[in-house]
Wavefront OBJ file of the C-alpha trace (Angstrom):
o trace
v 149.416 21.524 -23.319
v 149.168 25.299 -23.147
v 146.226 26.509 -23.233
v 145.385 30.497 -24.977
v 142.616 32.325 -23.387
v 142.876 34.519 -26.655
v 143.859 33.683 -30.665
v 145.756 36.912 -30.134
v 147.893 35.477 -28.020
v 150.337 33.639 -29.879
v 153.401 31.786 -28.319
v 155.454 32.711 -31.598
v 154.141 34.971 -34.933
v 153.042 33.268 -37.660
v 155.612 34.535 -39.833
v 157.615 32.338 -38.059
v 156.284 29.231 -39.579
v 156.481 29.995 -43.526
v 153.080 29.414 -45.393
v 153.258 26.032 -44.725
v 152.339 25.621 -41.545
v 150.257 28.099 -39.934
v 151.395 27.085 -36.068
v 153.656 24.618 -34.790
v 150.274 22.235 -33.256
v 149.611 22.108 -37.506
v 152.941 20.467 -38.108
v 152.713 18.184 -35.043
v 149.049 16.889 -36.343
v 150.968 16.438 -39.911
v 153.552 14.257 -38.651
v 151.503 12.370 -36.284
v 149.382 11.387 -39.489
v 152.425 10.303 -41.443
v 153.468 8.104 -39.136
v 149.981 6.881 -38.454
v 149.681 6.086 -41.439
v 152.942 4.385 -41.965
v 152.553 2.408 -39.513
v 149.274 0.861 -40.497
v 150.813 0.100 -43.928
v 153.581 -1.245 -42.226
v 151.562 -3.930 -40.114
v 148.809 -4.542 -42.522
v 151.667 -5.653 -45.312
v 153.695 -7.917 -42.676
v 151.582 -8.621 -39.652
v 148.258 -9.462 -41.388
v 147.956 -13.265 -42.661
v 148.269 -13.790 -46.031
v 147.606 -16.634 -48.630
v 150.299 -17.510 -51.158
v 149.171 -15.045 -53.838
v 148.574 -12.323 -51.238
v 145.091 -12.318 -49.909
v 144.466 -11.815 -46.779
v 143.206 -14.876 -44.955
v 140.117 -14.045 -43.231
v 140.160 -14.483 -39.537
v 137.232 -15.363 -37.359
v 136.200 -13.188 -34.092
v 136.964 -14.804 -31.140
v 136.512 -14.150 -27.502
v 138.570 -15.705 -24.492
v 137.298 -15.944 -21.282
v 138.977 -16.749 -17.949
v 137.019 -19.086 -15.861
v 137.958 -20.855 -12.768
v 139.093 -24.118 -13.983
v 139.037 -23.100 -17.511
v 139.688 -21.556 -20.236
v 136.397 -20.619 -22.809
v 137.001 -19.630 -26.386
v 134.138 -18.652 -28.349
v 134.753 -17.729 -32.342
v 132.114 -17.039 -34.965
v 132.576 -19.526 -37.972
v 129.629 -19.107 -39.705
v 128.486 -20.957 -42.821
v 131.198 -23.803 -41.277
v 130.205 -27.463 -40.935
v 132.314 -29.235 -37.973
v 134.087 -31.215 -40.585
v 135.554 -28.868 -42.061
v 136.856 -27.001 -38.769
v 140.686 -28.154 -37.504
v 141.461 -27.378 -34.096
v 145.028 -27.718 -32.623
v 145.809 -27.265 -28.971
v 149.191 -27.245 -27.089
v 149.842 -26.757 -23.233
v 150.161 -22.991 -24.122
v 148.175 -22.189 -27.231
v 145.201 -22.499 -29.663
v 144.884 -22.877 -33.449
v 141.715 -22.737 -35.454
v 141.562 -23.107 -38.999
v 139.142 -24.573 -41.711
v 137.920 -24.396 -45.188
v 134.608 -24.371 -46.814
v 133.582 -24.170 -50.389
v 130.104 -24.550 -52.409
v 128.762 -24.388 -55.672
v 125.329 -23.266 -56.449
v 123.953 -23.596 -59.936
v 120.398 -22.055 -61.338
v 119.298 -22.653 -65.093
v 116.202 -21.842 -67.044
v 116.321 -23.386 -70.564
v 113.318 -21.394 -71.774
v 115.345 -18.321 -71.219
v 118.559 -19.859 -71.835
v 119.509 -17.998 -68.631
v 122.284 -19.816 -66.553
v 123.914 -18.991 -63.140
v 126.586 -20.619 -61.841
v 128.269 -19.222 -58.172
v 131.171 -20.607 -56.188
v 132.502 -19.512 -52.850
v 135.519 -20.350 -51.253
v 136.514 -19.207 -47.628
v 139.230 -20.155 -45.721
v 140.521 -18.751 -42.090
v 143.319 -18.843 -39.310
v 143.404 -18.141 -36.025
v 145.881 -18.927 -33.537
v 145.688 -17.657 -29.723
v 148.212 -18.139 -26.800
v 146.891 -18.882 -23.420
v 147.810 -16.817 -20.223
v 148.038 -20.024 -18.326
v 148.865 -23.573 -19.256
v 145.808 -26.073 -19.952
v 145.629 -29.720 -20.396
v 145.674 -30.419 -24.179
v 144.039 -34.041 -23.324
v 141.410 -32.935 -21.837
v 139.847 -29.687 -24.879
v 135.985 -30.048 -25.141
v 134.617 -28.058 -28.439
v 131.293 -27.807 -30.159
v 129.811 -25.800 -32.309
v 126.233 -24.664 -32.542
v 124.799 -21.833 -34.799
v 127.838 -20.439 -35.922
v 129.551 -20.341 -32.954
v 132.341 -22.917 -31.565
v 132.756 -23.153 -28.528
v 136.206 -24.875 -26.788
v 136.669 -25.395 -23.159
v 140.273 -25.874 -22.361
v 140.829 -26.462 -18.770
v 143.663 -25.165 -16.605
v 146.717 -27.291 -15.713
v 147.457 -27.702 -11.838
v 149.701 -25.637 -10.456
v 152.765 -26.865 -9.937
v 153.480 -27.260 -6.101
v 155.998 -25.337 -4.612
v 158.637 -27.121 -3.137
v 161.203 -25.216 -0.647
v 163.934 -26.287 1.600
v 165.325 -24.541 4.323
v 169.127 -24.271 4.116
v 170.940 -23.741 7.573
v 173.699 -20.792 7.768
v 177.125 -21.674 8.734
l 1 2 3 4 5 6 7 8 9 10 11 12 13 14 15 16 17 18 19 20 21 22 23 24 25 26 27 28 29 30 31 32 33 34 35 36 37 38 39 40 41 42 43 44 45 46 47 48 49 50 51 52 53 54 55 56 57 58 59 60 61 62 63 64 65 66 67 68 69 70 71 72 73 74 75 76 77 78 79 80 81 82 83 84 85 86 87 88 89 90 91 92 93 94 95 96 97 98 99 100 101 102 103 104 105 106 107 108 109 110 111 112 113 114 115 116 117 118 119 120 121 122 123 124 125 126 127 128 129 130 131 132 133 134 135 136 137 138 139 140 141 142 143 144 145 146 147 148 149 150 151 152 153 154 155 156 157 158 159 160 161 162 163 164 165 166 167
């Protein structure tokens, strides 16, 4: 970047650039925010998760942790009861996904005043592992709001090596 010690100082006049843009770093900032923005568009159409009539399918924070032996996932799921949780694990990945739904209902017949109130949620969230894990042996609880999965690490495989002779 160039830096001016003085507006007067100009790399090119400003008649240059037409009325439209005033210097070239104007344009630059433009373009940078077209394609900014096109880009978020662009990934928030066809990368975000998406039900069948085009919501977007909520997905839960998660945080994944590196221990020694294992791996520790920890995802928020609140308002989820464990029954309603499914959790899939293969040597080199993780999928969460439930569903809840509830109905609350109020009335007061002196009033004649009725509420009625459904919610619905439903989330995905698949993760791959850096490492492979043993899919037999996934612990996972959930407490508060929070599940928790322990995956631990497979065994490395050992190295085996010959030594080959030159002729």
């Amino acid at each position: 970047m160039i830096r001016r010690r003085n507006r007067r100082d100009e790399l090119a006049p400003r008649s240059l650039w037409g009325p439209l843009w005033s210097n070239p770093m104007t344009m630059l900032n433009d373009m940078d925010r077209l394609f900014d923005d096109f880009r978020t568009d662009w990934e928030s159409m066809f990368l975000t998760p998406r039900t069948v009539q085009g919501e977007p399918i909520r997905q839960p924070l998660v945080d994944l942790v590196e221990e020694d032996k294992a791996f520790v996932l920890r995802a928020e799921v609140p308002g989820i009861n464990k029954d309603e949780l499914n959790i899939e694990v293969t040597e080199n990945a993780i999928e969460i996904s439930g569903e809840s739904s509830s109905e609350k209902e109020e009335e007061d017949k002196e009033t004649g005043f009725v509420r009625r109130e459904r919610h619905y949620a439903r989330f995905h969230r698949s993760l791959p592992f850096p490492e492979k894990i043993v899919p037999d042996d996934v612990d996972a609880q959930l407490k508060d709001g929070i599940l928790t999965v322990k995956a631990p690490k497979a065994a490395a495989p050992e190295k085996k090596s010959k030594k080959v002779s030159v002729t």
